[in-house]
C-alpha positions in Angstrom: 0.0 0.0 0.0 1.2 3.2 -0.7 0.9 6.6 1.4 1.4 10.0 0.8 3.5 11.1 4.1 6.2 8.9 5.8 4.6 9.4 9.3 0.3 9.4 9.2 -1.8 10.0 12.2 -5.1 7.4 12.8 -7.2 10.1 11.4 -5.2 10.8 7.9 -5.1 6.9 7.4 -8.3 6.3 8.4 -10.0 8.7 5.6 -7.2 5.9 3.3 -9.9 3.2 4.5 -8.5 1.6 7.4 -10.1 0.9 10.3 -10.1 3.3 13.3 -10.1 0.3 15.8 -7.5 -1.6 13.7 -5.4 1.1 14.3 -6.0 1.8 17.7 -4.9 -1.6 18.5 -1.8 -1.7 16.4 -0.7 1.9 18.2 -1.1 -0.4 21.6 1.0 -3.1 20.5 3.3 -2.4 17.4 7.0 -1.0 17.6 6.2 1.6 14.2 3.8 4.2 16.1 4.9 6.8 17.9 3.1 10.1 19.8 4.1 13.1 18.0 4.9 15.0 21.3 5.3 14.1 25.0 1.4 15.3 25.6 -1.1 12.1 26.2 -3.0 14.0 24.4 0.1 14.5 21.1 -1.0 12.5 17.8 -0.4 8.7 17.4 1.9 8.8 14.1 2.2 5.9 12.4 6.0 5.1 10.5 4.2 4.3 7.1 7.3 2.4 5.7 6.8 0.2 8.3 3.2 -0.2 8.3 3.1 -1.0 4.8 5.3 -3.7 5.3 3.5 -5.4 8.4 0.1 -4.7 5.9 2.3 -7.3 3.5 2.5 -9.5 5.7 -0.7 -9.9 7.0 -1.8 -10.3 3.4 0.6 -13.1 2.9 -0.1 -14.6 5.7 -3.5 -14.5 4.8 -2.5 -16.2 1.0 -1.2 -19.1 3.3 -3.9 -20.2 4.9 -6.3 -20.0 1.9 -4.1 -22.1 0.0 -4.6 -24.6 2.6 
């Protein structure tokens, strides 16, 4: 998947089409998001690069078990 900006808040890539919740869960528990400031209340960004890639994979992993 391709994005527009190397770092995205929740908000820019949900208006892309993915889910708000999906994303509010990955910002819990993935290693490529990030607040934008030390505020709790700062942006989640998200390091697209890296998002794109764990998107990949997910969709592979997906292939797989069809296949099966």
């Amino acid at each position: 998947m391709n994005f527009p900006k190397k770092a995205m808040t929740i908000t820019q890539l949900n208006k892309m089409g993915l889910p708000k919740d999906w994303l509010r869960e990955l910002s819990r528990t993935q290693k490529f998001c990030f607040r934008a400031g030390t505020a709790i209340n700062s942006p989640i960004l998200f390091d697209t690069d890296e998002l794109s890639k764990y998107i990949a994979t997910l969709e592979r992993i997906k292939a797989n078990e069809v296949c099966r």
